[in-house]
C-alpha positions as CSV (number, residue, x, y, z in Angstrom):
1,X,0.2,-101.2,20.0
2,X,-3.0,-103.2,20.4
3,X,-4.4,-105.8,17.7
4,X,-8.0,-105.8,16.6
5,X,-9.4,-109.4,17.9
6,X,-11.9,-111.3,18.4
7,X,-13.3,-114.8,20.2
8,X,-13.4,-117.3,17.0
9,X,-16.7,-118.9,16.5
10,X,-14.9,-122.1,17.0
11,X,-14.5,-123.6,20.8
12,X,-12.5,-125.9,21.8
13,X,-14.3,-127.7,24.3
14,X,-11.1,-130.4,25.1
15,X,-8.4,-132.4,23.1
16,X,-6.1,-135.1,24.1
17,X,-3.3,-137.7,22.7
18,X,-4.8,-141.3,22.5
19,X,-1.5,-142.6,21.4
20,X,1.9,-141.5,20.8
21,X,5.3,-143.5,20.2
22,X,8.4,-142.4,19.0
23,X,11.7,-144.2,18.6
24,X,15.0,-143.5,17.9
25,X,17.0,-143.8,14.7
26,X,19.9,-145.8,16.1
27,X,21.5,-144.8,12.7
28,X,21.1,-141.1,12.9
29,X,24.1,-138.8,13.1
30,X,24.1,-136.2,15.6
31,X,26.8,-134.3,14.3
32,X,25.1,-134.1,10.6
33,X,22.0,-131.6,9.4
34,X,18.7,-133.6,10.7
35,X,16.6,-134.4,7.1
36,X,12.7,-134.2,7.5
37,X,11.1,-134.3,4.6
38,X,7.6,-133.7,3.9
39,X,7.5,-136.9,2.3
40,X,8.2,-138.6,5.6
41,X,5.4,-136.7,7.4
42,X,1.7,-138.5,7.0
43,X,-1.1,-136.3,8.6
44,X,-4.8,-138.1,8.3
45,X,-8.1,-135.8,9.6
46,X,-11.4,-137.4,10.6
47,X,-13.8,-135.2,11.4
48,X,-17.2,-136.7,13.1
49,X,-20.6,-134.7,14.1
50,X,-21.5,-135.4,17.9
51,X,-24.9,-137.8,17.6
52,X,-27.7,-135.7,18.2
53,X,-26.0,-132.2,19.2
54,X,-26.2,-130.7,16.1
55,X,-23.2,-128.1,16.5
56,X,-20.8,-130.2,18.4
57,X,-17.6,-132.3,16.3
58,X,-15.4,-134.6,16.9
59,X,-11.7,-134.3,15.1
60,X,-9.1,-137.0,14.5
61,X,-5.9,-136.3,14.1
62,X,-3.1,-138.9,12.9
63,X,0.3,-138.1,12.8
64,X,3.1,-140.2,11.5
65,X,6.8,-139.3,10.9
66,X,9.0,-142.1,8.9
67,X,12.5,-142.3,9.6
68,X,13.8,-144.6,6.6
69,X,17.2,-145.8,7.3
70,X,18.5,-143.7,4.2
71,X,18.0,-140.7,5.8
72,X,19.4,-138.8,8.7
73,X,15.9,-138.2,11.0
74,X,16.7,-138.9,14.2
75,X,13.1,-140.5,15.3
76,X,10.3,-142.5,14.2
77,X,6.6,-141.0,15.5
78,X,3.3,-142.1,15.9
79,X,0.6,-139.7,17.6
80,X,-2.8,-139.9,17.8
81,X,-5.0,-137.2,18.9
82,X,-8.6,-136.7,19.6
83,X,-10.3,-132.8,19.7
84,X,-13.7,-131.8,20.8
85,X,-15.3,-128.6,19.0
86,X,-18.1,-126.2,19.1
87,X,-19.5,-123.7,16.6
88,X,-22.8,-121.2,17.7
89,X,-25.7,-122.6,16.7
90,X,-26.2,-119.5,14.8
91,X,-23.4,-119.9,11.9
92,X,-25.8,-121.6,9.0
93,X,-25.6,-125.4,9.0
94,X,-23.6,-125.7,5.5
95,X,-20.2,-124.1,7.1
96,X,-20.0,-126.0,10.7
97,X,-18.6,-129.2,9.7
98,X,-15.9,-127.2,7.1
99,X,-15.2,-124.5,9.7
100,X,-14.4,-127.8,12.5
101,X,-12.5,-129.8,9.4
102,X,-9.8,-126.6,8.6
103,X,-10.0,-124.8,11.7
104,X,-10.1,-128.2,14.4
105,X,-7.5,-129.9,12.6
106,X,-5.1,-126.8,12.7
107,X,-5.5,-126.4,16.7
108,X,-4.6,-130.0,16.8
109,X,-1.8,-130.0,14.5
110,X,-0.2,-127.0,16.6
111,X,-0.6,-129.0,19.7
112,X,0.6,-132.2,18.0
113,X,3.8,-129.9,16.8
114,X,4.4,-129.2,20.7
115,X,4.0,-132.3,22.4
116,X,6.2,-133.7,19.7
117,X,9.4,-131.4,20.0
118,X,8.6,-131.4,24.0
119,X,8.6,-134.9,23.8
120,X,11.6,-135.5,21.7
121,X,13.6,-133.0,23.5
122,X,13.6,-135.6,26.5
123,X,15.7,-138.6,23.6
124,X,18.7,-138.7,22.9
125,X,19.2,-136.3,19.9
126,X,18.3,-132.9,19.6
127,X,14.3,-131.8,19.7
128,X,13.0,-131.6,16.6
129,X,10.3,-129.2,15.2
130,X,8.0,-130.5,12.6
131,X,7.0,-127.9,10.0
132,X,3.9,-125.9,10.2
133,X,1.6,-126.7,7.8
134,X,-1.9,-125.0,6.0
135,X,-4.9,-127.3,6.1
136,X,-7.1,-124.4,3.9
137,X,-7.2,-127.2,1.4
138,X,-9.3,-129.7,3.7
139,X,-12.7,-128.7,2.1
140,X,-12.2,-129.4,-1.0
141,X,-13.0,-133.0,-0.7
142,X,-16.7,-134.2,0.8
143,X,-16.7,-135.6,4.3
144,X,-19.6,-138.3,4.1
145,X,-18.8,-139.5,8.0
146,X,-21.8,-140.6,10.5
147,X,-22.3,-139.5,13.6
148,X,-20.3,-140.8,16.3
C-alpha cells in the first residue's frame, strides 16, 4: 500500500564532512557488551543565514564521542560536518531559520550516524551505531548568529 507524501519545504542543496577522526580504544574488550552512553555523545548545531540570499542557511554540525578509559567504547570520534539548505521564499520569514535549525540538523545527524558506523566498520572492533536522536527541542533557545 502506498503512503501519502510530499516534497518537504526544506532542500538540501549539499552537505559534506570537514573533519572526522576516530581512534581506537586500545582498552576495549571485544568479547564484552560495547557501552555508549549518551553522556559520552556531544552534538553542537550552528545554524548561519547565507549573506544576502534571504532563504538560503548554512548548518554546522559537531559530533563528538568520548571513550573514557573506564568504559568499554571501542572508539574515540570527532566529525565535523557542514550542510547547505533552502526553504521557498514563500514560508513567512519567522519559521525559515527554526525550520533549517530542527529539520537541517536532523538530515545531518542521520548522515553523520552513517558515515560513522560505515566508517568504524572498516577498525578493528565491531561497527557501531550511534543512537538516533530528536532535535524538536532546538527552538527553544534564540539563535542570534550573523550572516556568513
Amino acid at each position: 500500500m502506498s503512503i501519502d507524501w510530499h516534497i518537504s519545504p526544506l532542500e538540501v542543496l549539499d552537505y559534506y564532512v570537514k573533519s572526522m577522526t576516530f581512534v581506537a580504544n586500545l582498552k576495549c574488550d571485544k568479547d564484552k557488551p560495547y557501552q555508549l552512553d549518551l553522556d559520552d555523545v556531544i552534538i553542537t548545531n550552528e545554524v548561519l543565514p547565507i549573506k544576502d540570499i534571504k532563504n538560503r542557511f548554512a548548518v554546522i554540525l559537531n559530533l563528538e564521542i568520548k571513550a573514557p578509559e573506564l568504559k568499554n567504547t571501542p572508539y574515540a570520534i570527532k566529525l565535523e560536518m557542514y550542510g547547505y539548505f533552502q526553504v521557498p521564499y514563500v514560508m513567512p520569514e519567522t519559521i525559515r531559520e527554526k525550520i533549517v535549525k530542527t529539520n537541517g540538523t536532523s538530515i545531518l545527524y542521520g548522515a553523520a550516524r552513517e558515515i560513522i558506523k560505515e566508517m568504524t566498520g572498516r577498525g578493528i572492533y565491531k561497527q557501531i551505531l550511534i543512537p538516533t536522536a530528536s532535535f524538536a527541542e532546538l527552538n527553544k533557545k534564540e539563535n542570534k548568529n550573523e550572516p556568513v
